[in-house]
ZADO-1210 file (C-alpha; in nm, 4 decimals, padded with zeros to 6 digits):
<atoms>
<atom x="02.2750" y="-01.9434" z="-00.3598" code="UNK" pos="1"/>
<atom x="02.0593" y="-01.9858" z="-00.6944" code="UNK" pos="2"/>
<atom x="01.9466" y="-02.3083" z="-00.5461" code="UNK" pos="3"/>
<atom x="01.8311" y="-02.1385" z="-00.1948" code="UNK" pos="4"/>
<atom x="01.5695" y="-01.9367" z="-00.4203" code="UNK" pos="5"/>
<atom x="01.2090" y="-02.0763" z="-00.2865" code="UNK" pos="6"/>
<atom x="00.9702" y="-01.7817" z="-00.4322" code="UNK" pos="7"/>
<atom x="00.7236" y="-01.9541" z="-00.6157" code="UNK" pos="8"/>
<atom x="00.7775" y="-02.3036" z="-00.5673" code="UNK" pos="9"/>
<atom x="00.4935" y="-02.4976" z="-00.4664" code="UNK" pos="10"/>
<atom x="00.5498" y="-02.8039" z="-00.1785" code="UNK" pos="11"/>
<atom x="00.2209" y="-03.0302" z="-00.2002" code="UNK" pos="12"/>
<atom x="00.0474" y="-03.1450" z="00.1177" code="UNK" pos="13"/>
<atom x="-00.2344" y="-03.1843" z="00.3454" code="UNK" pos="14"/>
<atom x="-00.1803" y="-02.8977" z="00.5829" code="UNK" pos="15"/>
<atom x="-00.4871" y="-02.6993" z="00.7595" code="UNK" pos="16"/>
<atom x="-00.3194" y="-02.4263" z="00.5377" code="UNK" pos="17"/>
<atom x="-00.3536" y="-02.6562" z="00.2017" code="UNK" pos="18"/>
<atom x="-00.6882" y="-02.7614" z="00.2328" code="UNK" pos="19"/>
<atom x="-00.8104" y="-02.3869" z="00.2445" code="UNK" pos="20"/>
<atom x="-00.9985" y="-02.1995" z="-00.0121" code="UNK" pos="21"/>
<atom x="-00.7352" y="-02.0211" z="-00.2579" code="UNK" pos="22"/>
<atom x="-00.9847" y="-01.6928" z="-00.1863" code="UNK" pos="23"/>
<atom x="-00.9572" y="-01.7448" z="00.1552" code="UNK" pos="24"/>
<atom x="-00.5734" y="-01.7326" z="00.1100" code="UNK" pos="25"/>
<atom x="-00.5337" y="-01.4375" z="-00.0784" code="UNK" pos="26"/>
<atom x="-00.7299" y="-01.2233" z="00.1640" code="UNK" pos="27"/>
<atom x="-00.5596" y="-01.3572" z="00.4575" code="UNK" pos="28"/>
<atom x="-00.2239" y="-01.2932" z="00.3128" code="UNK" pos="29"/>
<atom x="-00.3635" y="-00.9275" z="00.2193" code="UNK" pos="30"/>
<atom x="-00.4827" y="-00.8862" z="00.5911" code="UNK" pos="31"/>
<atom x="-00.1874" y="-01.0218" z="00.7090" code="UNK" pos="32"/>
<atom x="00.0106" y="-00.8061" z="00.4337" code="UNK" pos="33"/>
<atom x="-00.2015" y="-00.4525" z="00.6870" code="UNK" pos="34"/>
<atom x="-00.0538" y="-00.6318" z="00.9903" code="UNK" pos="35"/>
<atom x="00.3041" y="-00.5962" z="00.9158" code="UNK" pos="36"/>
<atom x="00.2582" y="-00.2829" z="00.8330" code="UNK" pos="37"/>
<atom x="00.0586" y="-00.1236" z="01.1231" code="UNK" pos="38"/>
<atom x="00.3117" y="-00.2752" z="01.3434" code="UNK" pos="39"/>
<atom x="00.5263" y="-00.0251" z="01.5325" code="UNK" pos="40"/>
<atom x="00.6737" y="-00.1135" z="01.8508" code="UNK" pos="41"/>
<atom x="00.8395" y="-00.4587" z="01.9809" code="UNK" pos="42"/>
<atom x="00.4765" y="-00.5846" z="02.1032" code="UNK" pos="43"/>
<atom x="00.3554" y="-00.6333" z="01.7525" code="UNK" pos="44"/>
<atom x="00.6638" y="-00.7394" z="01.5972" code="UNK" pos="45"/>
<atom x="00.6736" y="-00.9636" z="01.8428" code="UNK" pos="46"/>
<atom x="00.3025" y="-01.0935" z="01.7924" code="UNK" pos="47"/>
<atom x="00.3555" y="-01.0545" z="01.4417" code="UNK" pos="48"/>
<atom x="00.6715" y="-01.2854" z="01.4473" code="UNK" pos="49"/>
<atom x="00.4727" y="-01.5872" z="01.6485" code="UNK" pos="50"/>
<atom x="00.2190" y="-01.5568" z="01.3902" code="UNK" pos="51"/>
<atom x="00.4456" y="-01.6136" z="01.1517" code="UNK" pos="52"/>
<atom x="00.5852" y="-01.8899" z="01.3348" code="UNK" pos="53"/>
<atom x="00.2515" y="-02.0639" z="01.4117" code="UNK" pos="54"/>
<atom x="00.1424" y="-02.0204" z="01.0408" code="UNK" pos="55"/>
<atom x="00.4792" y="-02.2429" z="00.9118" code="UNK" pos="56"/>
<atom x="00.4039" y="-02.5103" z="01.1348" code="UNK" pos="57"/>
<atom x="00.0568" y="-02.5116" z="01.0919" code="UNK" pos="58"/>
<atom x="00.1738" y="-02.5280" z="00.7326" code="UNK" pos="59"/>
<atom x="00.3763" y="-02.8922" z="00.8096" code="UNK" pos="60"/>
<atom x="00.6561" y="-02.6771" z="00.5941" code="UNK" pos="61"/>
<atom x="01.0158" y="-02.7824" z="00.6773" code="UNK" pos="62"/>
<atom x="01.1308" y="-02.4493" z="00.9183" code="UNK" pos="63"/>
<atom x="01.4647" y="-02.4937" z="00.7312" code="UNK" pos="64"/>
<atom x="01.3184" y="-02.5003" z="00.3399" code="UNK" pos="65"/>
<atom x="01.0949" y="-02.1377" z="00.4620" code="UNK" pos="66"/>
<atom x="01.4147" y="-01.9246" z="00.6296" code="UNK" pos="67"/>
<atom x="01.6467" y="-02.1225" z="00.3235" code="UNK" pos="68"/>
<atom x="01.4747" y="-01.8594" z="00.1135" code="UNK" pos="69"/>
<atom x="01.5197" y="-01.5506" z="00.2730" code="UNK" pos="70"/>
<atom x="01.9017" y="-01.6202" z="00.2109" code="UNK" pos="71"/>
<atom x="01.8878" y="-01.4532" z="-00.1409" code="UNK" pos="72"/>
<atom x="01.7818" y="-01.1202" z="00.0194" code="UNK" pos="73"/>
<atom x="02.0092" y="-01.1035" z="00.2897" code="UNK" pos="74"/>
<atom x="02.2425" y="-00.8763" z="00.1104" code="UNK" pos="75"/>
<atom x="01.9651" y="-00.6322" z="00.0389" code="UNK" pos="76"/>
<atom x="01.8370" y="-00.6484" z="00.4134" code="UNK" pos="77"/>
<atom x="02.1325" y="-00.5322" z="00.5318" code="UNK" pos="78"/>
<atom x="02.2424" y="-00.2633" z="00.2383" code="UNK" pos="79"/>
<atom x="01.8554" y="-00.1178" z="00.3749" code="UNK" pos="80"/>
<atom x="01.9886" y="-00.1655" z="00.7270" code="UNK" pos="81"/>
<atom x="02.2975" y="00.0497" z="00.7051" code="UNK" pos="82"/>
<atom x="02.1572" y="00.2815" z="00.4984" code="UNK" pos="83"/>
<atom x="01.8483" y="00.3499" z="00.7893" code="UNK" pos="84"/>
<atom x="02.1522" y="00.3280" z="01.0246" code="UNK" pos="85"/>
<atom x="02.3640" y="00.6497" z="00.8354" code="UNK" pos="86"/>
<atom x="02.0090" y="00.8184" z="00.7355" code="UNK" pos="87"/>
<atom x="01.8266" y="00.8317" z="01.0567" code="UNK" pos="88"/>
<atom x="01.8785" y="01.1438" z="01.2813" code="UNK" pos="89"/>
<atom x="01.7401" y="01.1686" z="01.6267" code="UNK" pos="90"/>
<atom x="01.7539" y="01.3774" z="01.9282" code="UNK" pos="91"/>
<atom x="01.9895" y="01.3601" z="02.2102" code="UNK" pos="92"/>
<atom x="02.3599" y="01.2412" z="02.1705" code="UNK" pos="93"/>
<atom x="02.4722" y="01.0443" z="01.8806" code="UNK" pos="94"/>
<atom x="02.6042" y="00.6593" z="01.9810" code="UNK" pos="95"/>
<atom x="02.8769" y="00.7090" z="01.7689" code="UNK" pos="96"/>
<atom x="03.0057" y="00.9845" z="01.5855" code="UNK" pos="97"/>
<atom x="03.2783" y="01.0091" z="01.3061" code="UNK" pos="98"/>
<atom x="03.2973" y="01.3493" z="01.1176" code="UNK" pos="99"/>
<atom x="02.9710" y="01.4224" z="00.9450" code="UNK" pos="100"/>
<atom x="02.8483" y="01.0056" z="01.0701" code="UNK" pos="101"/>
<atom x="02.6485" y="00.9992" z="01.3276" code="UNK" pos="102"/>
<atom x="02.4492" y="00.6889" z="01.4385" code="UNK" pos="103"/>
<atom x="02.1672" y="00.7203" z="01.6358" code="UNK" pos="104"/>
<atom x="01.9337" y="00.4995" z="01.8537" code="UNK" pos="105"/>
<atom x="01.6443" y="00.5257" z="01.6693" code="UNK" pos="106"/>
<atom x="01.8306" y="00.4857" z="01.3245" code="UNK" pos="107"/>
<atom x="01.9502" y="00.1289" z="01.4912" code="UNK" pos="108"/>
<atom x="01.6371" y="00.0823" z="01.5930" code="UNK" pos="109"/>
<atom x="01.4306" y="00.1839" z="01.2770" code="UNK" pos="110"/>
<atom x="01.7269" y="-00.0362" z="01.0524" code="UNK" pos="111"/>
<atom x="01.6232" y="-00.3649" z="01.2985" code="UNK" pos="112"/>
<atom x="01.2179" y="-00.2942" z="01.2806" code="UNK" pos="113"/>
<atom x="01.2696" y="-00.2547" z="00.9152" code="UNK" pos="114"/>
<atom x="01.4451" y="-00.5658" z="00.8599" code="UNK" pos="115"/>
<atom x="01.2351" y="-00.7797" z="01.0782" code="UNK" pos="116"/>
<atom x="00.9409" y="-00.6902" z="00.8944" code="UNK" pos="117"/>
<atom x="01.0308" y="-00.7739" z="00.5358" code="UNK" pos="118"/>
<atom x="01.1331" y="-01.1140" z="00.7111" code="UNK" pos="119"/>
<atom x="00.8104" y="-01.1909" z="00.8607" code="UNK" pos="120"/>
<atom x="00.6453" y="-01.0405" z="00.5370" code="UNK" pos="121"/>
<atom x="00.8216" y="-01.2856" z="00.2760" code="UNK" pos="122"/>
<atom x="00.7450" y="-01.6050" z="00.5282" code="UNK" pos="123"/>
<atom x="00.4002" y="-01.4922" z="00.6359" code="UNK" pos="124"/>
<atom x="00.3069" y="-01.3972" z="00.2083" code="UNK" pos="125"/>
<atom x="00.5062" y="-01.7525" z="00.1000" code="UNK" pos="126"/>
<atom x="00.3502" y="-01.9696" z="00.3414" code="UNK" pos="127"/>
<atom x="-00.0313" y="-01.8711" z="00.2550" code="UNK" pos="128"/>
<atom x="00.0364" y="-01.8398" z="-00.0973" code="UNK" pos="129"/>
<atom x="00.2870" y="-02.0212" z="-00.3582" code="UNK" pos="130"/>
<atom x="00.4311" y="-02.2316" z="-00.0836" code="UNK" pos="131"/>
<atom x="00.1032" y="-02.4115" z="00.0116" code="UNK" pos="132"/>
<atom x="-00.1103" y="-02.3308" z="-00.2835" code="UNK" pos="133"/>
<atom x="-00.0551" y="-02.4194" z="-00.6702" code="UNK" pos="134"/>
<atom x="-00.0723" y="-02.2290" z="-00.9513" code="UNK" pos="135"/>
<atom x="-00.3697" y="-02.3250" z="-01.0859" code="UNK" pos="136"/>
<atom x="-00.5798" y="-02.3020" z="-00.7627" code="UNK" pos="137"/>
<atom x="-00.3969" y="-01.9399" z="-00.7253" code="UNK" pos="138"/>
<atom x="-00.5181" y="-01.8584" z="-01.0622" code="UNK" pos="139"/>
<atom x="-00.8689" y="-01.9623" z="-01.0019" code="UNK" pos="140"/>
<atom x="-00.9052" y="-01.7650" z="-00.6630" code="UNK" pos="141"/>
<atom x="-00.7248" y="-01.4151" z="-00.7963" code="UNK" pos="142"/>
<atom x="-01.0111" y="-01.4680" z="-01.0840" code="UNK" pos="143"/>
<atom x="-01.3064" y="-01.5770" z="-00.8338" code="UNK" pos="144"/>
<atom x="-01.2095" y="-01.2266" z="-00.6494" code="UNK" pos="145"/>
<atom x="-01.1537" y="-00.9917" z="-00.9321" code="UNK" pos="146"/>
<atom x="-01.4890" y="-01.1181" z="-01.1073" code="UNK" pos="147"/>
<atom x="-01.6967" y="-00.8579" z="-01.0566" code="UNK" pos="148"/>
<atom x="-01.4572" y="-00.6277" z="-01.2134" code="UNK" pos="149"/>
<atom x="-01.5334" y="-00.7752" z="-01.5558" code="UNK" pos="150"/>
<atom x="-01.8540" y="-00.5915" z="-01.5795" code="UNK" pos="151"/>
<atom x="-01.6243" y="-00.2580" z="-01.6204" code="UNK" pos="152"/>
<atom x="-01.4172" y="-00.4187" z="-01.9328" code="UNK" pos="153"/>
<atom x="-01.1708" y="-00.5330" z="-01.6899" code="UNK" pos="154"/>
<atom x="-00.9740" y="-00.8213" z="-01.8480" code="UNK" pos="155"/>
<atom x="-00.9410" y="-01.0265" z="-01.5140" code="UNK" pos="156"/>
<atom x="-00.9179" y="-01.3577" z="-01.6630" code="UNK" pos="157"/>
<atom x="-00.5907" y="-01.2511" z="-01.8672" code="UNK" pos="158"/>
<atom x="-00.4318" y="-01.0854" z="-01.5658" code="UNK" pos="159"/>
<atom x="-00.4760" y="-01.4066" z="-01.3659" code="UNK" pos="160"/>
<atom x="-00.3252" y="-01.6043" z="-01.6151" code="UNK" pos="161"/>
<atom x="-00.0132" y="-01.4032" z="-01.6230" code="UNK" pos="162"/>
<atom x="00.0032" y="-01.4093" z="-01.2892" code="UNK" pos="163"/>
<atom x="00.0017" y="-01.7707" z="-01.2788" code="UNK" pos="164"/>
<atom x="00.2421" y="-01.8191" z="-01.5306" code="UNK" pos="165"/>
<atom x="00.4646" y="-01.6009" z="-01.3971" code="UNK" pos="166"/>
<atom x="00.5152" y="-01.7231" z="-01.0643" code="UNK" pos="167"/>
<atom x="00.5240" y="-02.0782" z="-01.1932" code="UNK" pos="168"/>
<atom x="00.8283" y="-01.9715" z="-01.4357" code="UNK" pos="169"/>
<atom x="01.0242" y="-01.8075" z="-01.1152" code="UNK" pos="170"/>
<atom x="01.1825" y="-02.2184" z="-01.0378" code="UNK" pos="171"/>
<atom x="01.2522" y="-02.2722" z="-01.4024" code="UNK" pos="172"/>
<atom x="01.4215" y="-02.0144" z="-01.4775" code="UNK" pos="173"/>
<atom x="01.5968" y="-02.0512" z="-01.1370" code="UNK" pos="174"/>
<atom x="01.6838" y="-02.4047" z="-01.2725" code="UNK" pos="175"/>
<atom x="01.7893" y="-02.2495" z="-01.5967" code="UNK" pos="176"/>
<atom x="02.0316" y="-01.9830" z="-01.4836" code="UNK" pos="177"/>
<atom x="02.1558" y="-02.2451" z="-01.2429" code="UNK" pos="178"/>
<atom x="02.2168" y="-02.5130" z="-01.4999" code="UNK" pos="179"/>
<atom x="02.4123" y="-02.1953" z="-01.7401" code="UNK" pos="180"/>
<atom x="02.6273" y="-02.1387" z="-01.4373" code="UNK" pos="181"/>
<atom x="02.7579" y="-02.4466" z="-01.4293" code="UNK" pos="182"/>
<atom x="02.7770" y="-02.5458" z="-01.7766" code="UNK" pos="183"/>
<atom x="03.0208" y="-02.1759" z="-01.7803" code="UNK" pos="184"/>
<atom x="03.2065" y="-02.2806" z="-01.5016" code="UNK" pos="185"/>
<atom x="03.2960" y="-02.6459" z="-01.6697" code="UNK" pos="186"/>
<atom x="03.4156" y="-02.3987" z="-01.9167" code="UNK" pos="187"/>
<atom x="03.6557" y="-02.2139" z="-01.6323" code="UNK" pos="188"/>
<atom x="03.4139" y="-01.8826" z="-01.5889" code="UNK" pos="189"/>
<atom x="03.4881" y="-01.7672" z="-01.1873" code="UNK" pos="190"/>
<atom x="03.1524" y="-01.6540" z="-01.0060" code="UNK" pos="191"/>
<atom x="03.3028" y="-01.6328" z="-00.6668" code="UNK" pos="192"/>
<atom x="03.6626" y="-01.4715" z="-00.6866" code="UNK" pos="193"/>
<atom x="03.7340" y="-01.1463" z="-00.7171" code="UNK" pos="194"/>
<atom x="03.5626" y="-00.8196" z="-00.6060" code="UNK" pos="195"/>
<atom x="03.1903" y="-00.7557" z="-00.6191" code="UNK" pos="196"/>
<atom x="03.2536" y="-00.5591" z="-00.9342" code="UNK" pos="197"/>
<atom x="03.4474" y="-00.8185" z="-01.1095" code="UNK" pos="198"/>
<atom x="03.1524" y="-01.0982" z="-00.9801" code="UNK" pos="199"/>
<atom x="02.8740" y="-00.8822" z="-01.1105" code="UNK" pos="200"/>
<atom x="03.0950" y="-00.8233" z="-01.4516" code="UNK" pos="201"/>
<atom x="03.0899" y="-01.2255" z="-01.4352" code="UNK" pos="202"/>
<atom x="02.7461" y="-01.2266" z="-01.4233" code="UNK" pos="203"/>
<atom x="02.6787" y="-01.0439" z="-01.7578" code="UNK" pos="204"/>
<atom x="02.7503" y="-01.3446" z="-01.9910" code="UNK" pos="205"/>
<atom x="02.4363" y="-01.5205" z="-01.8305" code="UNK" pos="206"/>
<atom x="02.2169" y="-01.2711" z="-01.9340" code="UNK" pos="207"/>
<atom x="02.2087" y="-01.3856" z="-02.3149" code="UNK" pos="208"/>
<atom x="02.1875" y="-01.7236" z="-02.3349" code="UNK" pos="209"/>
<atom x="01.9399" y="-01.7026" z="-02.0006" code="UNK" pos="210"/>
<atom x="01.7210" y="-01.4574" z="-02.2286" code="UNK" pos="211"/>
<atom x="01.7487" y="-01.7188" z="-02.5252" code="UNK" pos="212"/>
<atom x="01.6104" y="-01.9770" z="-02.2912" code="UNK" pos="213"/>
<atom x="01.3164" y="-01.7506" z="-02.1958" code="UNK" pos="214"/>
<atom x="01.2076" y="-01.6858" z="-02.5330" code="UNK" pos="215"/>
<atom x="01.2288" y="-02.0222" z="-02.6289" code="UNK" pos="216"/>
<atom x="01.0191" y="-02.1759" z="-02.3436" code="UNK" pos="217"/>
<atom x="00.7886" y="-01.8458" z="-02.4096" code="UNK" pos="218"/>
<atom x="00.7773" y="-01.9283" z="-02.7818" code="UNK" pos="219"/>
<atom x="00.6862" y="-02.3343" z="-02.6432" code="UNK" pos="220"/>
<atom x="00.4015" y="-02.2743" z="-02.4006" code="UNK" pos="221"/>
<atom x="00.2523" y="-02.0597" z="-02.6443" code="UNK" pos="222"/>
<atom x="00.2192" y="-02.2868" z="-02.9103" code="UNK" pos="223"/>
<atom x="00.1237" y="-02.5756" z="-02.6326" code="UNK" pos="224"/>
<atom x="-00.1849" y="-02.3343" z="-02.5235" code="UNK" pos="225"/>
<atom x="-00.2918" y="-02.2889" z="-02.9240" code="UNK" pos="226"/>
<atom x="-00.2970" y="-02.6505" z="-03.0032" code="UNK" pos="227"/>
<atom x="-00.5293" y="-02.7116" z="-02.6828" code="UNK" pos="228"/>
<atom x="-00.7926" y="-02.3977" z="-02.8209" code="UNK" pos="229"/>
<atom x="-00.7107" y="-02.2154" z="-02.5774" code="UNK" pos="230"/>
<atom x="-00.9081" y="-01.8880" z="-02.6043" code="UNK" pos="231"/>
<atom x="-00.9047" y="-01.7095" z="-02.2781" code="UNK" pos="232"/>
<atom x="-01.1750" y="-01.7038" z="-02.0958" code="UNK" pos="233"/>
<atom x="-01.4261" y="-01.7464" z="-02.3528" code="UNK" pos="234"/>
<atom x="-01.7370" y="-02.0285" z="-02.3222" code="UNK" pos="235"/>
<atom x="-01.4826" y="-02.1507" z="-02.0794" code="UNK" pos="236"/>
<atom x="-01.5713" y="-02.4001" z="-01.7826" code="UNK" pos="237"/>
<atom x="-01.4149" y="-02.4521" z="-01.4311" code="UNK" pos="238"/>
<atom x="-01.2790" y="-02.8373" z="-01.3602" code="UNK" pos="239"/>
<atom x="-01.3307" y="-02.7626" z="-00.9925" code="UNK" pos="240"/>
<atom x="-01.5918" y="-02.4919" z="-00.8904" code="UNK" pos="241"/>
<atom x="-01.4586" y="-02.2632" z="-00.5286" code="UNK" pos="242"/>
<atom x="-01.6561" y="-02.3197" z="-00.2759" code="UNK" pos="243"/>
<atom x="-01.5960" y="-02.2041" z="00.1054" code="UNK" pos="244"/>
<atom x="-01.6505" y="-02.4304" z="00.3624" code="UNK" pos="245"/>
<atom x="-01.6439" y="-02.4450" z="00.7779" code="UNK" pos="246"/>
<atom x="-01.3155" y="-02.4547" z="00.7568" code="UNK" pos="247"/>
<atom x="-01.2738" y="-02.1234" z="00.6053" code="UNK" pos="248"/>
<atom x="-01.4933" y="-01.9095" z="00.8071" code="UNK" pos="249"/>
<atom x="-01.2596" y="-02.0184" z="01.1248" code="UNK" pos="250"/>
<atom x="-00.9397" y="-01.9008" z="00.9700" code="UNK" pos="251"/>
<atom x="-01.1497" y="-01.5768" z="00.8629" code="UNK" pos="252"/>
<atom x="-01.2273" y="-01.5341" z="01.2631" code="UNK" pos="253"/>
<atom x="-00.9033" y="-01.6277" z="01.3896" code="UNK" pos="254"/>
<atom x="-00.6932" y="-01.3309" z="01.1716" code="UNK" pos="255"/>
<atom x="-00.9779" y="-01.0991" z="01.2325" code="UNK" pos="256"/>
<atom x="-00.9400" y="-01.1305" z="01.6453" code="UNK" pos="257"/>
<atom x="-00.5285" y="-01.1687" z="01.5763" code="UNK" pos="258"/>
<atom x="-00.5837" y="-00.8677" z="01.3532" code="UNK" pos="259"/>
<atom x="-00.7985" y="-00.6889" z="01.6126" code="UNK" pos="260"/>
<atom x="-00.5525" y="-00.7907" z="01.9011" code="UNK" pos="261"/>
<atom x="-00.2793" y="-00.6478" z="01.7063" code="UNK" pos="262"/>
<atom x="-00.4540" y="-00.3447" z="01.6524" code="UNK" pos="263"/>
<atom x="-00.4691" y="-00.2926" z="02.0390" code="UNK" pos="264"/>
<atom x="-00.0932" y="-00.3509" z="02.0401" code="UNK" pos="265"/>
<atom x="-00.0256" y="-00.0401" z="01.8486" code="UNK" pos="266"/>
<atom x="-00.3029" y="00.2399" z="02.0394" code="UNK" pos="267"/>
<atom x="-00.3052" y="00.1597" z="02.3779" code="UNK" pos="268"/>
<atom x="-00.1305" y="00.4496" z="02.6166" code="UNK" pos="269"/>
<atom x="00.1258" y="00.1693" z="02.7568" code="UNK" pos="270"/>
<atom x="00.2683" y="00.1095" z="02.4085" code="UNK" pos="271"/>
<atom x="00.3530" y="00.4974" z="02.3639" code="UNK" pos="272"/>
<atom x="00.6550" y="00.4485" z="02.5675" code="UNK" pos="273"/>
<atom x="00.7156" y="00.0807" z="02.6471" code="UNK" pos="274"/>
<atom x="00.9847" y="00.1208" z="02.3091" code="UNK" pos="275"/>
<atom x="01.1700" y="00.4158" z="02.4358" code="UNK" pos="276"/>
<atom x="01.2194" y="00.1946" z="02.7897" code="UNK" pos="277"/>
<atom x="01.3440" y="-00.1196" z="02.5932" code="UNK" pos="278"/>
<atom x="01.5602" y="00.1405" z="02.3990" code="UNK" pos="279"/>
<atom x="01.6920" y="00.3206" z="02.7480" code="UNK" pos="280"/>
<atom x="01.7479" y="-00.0057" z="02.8587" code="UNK" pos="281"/>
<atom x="01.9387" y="-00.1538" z="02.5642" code="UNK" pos="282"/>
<atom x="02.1527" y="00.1667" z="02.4932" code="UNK" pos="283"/>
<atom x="02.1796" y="00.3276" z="02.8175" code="UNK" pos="284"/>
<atom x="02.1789" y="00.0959" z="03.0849" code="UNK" pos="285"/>
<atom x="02.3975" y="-00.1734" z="02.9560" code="UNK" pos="286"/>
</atoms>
């Protein structure tokens, strides 16, 4: 399972996706980011899902690496799930009803909507960002767009740089709790028997030496970053200056007339009731 972990790994290519501006990126994941959440019936999930789709194999990302990483969270999608299940009242006659539970259509409905867009959010987010684009290029681009927000004292530079460092220390210290799992099960620790109180109690010995480890490589790249002069963002110049190109302003209209389609998805009169049909149909009619 440690292994499945993909957040913040970077794959190299020469995707459509790869070659764009890092800018260009970040606002399309941010617009795409409004999508998922103005969706609200099956049309734009639906929409919303082939988008995703189209955007991982535009990407030339192996479908099996992207889904491999929503594995981790699968757990916490469905601990959501049930609780939107138990915690959603609605009108009419329960679907099932047990004492004080009752489950109702719209909290199966609301639990399924809810799940389906944290899935499309992680793979729509992963594949524009970390997945296709590295650190250093992410760096550079949340800088290029924050810039103007150094004329207020703002210390953009700095928050870039943590940001980049973080999400490039996500895999190592995947690979680090990973290799202290095994080295403790050599030793005969058990991180699959048992109840998932014992499993988490299992857990807790990881947390020191994993801790250690983090310190230590904290306590390494600083001292790297001092004996290059590194000073922030002081008399400092850029390797590779952003520029946007053809290629940019295409992607820019092609979200904005997705974004604009979706957008007619959610208002139109049909929509108003084309969910409580689907949900007559699924619930009622079956």
């Amino acid at each position: 399972m440690i292994s499945d972990i993909t957040l913040g790994q970077f794959f190299p290519g020469y995707s459509p996706i790869h070659k764009l501006d890092p800018r260009t990126k970040i606002i399309l994941a941010t617009a795409f980011i409004v999508a998922v959440f103005m969706a609200n019936n099956p049309v734009s999930f639906l929409l919303l899902t082939l988008g995703a789709l189209v955007l991982v194999a535009v990407s030339r990302l192996s479908f099996k690496v992207v889904f491999k990483g929503i594995k981790p969270i699968i757990l916490i999608l469905l601990f959501t799930a049930l609780i939107n299940v138990f915690m959603t009242s609605g009108e009419g006659t329960p679907l099932f009803e047990l004492g004080i539970i009752k489950i109702y259509t719209e909290g199966i409905v609301r639990a399924v909507f809810m799940a389906v867009r944290v899935v499309i959010l992680i793979i729509g987010t992963s594949v524009l960002l970390t997945y296709t684009t590295s650190p250093i290029s992410l760096t550079d681009g949340i800088e290029s767009l924050l810039s103007p927000l150094k004329k207020i004292g703002v210390p953009v530079h700095t928050f870039a740089m943590m940001m980049s460092i973080a999400l490039r220390f996500i895999p190592t210290l995947v690979e680090e709790t990973e290799k202290i799992m095994n080295a403790q099960k050599s030793r005969g620790a058990d991180f699959t028997s048992g109840s998932l109180v014992n499993r988490a109690k299992a857990l807790i010995p990881l947390l020191i030496p994993l801790f250690v480890s983090s310190f230590k490589r904290a306590e390494e790249l600083a001292t790297a970053m001092e004996c290059r002069c590194y000073r922030g963002d002081k008399n400092r110049t850029k390797l590779v200056k952003l520029e946007y190109k053809g290629r940019d302003i295409l992607w820019f209209l092609i979200f904005a007339a997705a974004l604009a389609i979706l957008i007619l998805t959610t208002v139109l009169p049909y929509n108003l009731d084309i969910s409580g049909q689907i949900y007559e149909i699924v619930f009622y009619q079956i």
